[in-house]
C-alpha positions as CSV (number, residue, x, y, z in Angstrom):
1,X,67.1,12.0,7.2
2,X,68.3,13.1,10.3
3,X,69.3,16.6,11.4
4,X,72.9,16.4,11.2
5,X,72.4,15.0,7.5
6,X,70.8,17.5,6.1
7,X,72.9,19.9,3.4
8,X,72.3,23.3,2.6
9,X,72.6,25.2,-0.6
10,X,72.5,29.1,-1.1
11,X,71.2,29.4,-4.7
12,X,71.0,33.1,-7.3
13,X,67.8,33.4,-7.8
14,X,67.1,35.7,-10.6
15,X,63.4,35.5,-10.8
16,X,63.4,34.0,-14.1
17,X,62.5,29.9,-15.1
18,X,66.3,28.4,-15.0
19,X,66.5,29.8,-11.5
20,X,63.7,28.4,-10.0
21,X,64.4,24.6,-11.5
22,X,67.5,24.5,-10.1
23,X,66.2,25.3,-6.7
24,X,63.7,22.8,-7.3
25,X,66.1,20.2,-8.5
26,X,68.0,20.9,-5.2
27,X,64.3,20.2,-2.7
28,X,64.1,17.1,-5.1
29,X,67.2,15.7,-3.5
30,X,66.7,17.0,0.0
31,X,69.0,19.4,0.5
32,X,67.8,23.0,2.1
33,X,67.8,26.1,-0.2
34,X,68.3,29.8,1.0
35,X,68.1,31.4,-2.1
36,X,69.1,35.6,-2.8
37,X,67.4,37.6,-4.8
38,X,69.5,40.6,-5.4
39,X,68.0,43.8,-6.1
40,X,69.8,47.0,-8.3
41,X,68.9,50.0,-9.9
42,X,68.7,48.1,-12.9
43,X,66.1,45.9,-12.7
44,X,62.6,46.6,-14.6
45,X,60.3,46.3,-11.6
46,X,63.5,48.3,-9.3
47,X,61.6,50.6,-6.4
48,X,62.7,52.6,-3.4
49,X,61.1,50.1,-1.3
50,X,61.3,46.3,-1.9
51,X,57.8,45.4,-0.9
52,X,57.0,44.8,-4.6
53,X,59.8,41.9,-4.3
54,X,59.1,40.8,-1.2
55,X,55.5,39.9,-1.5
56,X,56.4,38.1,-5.0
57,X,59.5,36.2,-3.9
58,X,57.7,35.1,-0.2
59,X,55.0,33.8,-2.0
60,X,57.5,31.4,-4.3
61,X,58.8,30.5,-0.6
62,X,56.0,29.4,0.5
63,X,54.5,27.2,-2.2
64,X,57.9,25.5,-2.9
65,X,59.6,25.4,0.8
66,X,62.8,27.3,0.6
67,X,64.3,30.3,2.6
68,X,64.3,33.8,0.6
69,X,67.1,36.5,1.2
70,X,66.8,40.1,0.1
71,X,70.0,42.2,-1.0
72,X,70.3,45.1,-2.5
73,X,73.5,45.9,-4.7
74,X,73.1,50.1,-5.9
75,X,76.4,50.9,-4.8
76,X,78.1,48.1,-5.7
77,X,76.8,47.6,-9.2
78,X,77.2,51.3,-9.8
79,X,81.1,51.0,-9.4
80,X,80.7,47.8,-11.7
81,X,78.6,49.6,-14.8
82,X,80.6,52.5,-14.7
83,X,84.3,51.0,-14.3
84,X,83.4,47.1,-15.8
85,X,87.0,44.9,-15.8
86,X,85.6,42.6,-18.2
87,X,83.6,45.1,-20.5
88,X,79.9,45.2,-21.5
89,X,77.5,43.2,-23.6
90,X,75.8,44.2,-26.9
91,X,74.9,47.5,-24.7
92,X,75.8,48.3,-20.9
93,X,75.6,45.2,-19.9
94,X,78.6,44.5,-17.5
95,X,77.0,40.6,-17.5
96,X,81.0,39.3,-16.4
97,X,81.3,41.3,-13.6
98,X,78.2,41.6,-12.3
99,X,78.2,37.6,-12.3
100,X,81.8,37.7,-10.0
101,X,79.9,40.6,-7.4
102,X,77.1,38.1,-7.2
103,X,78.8,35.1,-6.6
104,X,81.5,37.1,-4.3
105,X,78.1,37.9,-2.5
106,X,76.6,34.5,-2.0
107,X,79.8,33.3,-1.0
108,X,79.6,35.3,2.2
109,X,76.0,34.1,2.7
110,X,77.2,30.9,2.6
111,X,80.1,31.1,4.7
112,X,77.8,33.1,7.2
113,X,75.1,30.5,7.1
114,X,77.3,27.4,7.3
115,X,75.8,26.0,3.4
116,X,77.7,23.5,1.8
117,X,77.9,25.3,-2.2
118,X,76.5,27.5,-4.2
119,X,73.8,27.2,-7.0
120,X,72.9,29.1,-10.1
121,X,70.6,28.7,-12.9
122,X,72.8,29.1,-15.5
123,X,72.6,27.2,-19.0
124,X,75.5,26.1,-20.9
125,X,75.9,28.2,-24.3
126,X,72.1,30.3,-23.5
127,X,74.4,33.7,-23.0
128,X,77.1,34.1,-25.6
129,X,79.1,36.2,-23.1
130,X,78.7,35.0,-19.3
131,X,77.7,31.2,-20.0
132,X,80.4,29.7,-22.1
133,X,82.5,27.5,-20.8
134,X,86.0,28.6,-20.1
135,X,83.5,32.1,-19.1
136,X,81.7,29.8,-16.5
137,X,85.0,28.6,-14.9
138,X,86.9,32.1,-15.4
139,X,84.1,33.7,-13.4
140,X,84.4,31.3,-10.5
141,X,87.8,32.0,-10.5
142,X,87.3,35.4,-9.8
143,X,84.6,35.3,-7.2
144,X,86.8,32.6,-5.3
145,X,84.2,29.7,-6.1
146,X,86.2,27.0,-7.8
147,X,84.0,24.0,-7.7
148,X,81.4,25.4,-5.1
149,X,78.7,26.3,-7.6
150,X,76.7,23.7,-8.9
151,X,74.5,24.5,-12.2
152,X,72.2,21.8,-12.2
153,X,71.0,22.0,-15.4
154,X,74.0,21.8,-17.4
155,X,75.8,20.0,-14.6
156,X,76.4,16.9,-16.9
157,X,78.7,19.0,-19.6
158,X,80.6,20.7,-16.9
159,X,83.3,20.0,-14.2
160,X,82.5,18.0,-11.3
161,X,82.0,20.1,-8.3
162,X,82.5,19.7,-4.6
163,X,78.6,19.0,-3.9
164,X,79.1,15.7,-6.3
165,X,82.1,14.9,-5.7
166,X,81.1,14.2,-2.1
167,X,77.9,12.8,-2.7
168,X,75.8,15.7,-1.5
169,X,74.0,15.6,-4.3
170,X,73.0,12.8,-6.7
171,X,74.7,13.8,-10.1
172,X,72.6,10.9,-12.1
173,X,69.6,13.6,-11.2
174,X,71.2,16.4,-12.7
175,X,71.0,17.7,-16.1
176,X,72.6,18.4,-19.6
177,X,71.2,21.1,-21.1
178,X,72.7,23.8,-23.2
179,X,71.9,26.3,-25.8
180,X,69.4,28.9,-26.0
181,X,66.4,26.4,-27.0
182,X,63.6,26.6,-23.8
183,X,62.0,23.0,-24.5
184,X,63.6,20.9,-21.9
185,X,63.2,23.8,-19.4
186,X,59.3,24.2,-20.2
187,X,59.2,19.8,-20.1
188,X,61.0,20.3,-16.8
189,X,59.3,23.1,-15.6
190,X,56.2,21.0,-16.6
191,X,57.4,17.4,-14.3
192,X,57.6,19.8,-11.8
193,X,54.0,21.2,-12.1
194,X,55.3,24.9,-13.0
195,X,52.4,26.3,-15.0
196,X,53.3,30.1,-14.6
197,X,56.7,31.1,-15.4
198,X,58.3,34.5,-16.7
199,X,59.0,34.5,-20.6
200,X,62.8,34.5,-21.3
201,X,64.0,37.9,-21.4
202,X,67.1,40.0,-20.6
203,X,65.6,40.8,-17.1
204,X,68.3,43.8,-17.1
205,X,67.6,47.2,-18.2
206,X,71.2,47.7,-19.1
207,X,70.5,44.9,-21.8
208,X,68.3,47.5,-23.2
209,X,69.0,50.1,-25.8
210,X,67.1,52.9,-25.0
211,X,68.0,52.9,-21.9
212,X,71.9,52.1,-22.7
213,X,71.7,55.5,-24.6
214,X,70.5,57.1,-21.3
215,X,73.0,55.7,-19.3
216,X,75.8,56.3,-21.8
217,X,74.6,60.3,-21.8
218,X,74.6,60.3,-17.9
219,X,77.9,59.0,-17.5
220,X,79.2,61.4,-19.9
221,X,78.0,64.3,-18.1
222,X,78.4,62.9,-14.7
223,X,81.1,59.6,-13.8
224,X,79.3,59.7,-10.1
225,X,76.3,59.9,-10.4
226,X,73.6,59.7,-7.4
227,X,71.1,56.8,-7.1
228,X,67.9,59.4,-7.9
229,X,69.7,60.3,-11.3
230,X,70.2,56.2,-12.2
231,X,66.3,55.9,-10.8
232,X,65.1,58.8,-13.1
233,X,66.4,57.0,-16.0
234,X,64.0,54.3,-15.4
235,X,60.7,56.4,-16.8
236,X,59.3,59.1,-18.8
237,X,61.3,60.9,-22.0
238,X,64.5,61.9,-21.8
239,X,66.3,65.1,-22.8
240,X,69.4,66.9,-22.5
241,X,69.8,71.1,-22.5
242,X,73.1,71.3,-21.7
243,X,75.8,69.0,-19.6
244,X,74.7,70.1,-16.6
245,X,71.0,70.1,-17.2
246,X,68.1,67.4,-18.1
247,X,64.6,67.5,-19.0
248,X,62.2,64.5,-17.8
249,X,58.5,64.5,-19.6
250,X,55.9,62.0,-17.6
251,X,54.4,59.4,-20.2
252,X,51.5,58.1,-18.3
253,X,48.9,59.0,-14.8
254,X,51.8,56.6,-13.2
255,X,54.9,58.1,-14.5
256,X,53.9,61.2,-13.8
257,X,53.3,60.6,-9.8
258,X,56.8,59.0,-9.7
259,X,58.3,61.6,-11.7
260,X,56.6,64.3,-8.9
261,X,57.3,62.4,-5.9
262,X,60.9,61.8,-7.1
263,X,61.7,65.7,-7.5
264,X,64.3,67.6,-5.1
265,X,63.8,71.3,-3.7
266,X,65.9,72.5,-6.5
267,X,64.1,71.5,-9.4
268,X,60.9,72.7,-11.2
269,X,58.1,71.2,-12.2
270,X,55.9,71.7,-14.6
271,X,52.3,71.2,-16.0
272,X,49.6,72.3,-18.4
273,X,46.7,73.2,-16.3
274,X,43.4,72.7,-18.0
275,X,44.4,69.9,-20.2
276,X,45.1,66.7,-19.9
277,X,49.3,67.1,-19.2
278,X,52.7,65.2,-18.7
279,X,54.3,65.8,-15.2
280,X,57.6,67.1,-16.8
281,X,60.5,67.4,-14.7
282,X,63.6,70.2,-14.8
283,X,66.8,69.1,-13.1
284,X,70.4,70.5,-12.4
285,X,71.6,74.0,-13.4
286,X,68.7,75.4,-14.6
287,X,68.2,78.7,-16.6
288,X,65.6,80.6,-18.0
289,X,65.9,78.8,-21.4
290,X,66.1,75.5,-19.8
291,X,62.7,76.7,-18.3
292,X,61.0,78.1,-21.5
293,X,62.4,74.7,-23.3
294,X,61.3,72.7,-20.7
295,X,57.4,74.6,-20.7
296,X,57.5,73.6,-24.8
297,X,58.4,70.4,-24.3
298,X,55.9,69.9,-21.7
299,X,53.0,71.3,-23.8
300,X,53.9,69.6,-26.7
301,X,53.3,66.6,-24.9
302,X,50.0,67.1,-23.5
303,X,46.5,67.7,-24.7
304,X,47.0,71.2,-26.0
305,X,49.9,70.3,-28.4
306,X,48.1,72.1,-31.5
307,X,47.1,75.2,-29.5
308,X,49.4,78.3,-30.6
309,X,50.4,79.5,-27.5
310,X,49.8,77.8,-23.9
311,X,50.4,78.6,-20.4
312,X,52.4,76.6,-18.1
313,X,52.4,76.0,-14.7
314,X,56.2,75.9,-13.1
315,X,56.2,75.0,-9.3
316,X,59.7,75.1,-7.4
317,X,59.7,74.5,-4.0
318,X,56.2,75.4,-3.6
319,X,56.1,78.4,-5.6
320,X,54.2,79.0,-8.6
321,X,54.3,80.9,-11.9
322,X,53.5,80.7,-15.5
323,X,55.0,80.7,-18.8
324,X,53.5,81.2,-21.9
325,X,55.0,79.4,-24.8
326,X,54.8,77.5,-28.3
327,X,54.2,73.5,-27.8
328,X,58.0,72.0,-29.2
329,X,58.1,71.4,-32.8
330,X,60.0,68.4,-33.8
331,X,63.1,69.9,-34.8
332,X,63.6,70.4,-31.2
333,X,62.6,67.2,-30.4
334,X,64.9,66.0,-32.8
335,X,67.7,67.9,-31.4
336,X,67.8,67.5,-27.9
337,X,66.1,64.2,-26.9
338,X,68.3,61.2,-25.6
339,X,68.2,58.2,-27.0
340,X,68.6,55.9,-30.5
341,X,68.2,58.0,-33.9
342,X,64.2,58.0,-34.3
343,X,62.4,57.9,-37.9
344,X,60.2,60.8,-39.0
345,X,57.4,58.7,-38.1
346,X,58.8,57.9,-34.6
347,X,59.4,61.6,-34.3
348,X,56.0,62.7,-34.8
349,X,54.2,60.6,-31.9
């Protein structure tokens, strides 16, 4: 194949199995993949930095022989969660319009690049929402992509698109799969010589319902939110003290670095010194009862949860005091921590 034969492809890659057989099904036939892995604050393994993402992804580059492309989407997939055209999923899912920003997004890429279409992973009839039919072709619509994107592995049940129509690729070598069933994936993945591959999952932590719940109360109490208050929702317990004022409790040695490192001038943290203690964070307009709430929900978290009274540490900018309070009894729990409706038992851990 000479140079000026050679076709290029800018694929979605979502980290997942579908993704990554389509790319391969593309290198099967030749053609040169530059594949974008977008990055927002909603995915699982999200951080500040992308290094996490970029060792993973370069290493799927180099074994496999296709160009990676890094983009981040906070601001853009913000405006999309909080004001979604389509609506959401079974929770905060947005899955219609993030779908369009992603494939409005490639489409520059390819234009920019000088790629011949697009190419997803998507299955026929595997997402009741995004990947019906009539939703496939709607979406394109919207992102301006009639007929550019090529899904390979349901390629045979949809319409012809520009890429087979002119012969860029071999349509006999695509697929017909559909449904939610993961067999001919895993036979494919297994022709292919895959051996690890992510389980299926929603890969979203909007798809969630704890973290909907969080969402949902942030929004309420603020429609803009910054990007620190959509990382925050990411880890530790949640709860609210009034609409202006939230309570973060570390859950583990690594939440509890994050929750520190992650803190503003304005807001206190606290500790239990001399026991083993969550990192507990105290954010917005803070009084002294969000203070003396915060201290009891902080003790009642760490090792000295049974002892009558305890002394917390509260550091603000530096400064330190102490607080002497009662670890939170579950009533208060109960009353101001964010998320689904827990059972007694739930309550009690």
């Amino acid at each position: 194949m000479t140079k000026s034969t050679i076709h290029k492809a800018v694929a979605l890659l979502s980290g997942g199995l579908d993704s990554m057989l389509a790319i391969l099904t593309m290198l099967r036939q030749g053609i040169q993949v530059s594949a974008i892995r977008f990055i927002t604050p909603f995915d699982p393994d999200a951080s500040d930095d992308h290094t996490f993402h970029v060792i993973r992804y370069q290493s799927l580059s180099h074994k496999y022989g296709f160009e990676i492309i890094m983009r981040h989407l906070s601001h853009e997939m913000l405006d999309i969660v909080t004001k979604p055209k389509h609506g959401y999923g079974r929770n905060m899912n947005p899955c219609i319009d993030c779908r369009i920003l992603m494939l409005k997004e490639a489409k520059q890429v390819m234009d920019m690049i000088g790629a011949d279409f697009l190419l997803t992973g998507e299955v026929l009839g595997q997402r009741p929402m995004s990947q019906r039919k009539d939703m496939l072709y709607h979406i394109d619509k919207e992102a301006g992509v009639i007929d550019t994107v090529l899904r390979p592995l349901s390629a045979k049940l949809l319409r012809i698109t520009i890429a087979e129509r002119k012969g860029i690729v071999d349509g006999e070598m695509l697929y017909a799969f559909s449904g939610r069933s993961r067999k001919p994936q895993i036979a494919l993945a297994g022709e292919f010589g895959m051996k690890d591959y992510p389980s299926p999952g929603g890969g979203c932590l909007l798809t969630e319902p704890n973290y909907a719940f969080r969402l949902k109360d942030l929004l309420a109490h603020d429609p803009n939110p910054a990007i620190r208050d959509i990382d925050l929702l990411r880890i530790g317990r949640h709860f609210r003290y009034s609409p202006r004022c939230k309570i973060i409790v570390g859950r583990d040695k690594a939440e509890n670095a994050i929750v520190e490192s992650m803190s503003a001038d304005s807001d206190y943290l606290l500790r239990v010194e001399g026991y083993g203690s969550p990192m507990t964070l105290l954010t917005g307009e803070i009084t002294d009862e969000s203070l003396r709430l915060a201290a009891a929900l902080c003790a009642r978290y760490s090792d000295a949860k049974n002892v009558r009274e305890i002394a917390v540490k509260l550091i603000q900018s530096g400064k330190t005091s102490i607080v002497s309070v009662i670890p939170a009894g579950d009533e208060i729990l109960d009353a101001t921590r964010i998320g689904k409706r827990r059972t007694r038992e739930q309550a009690i851990v």
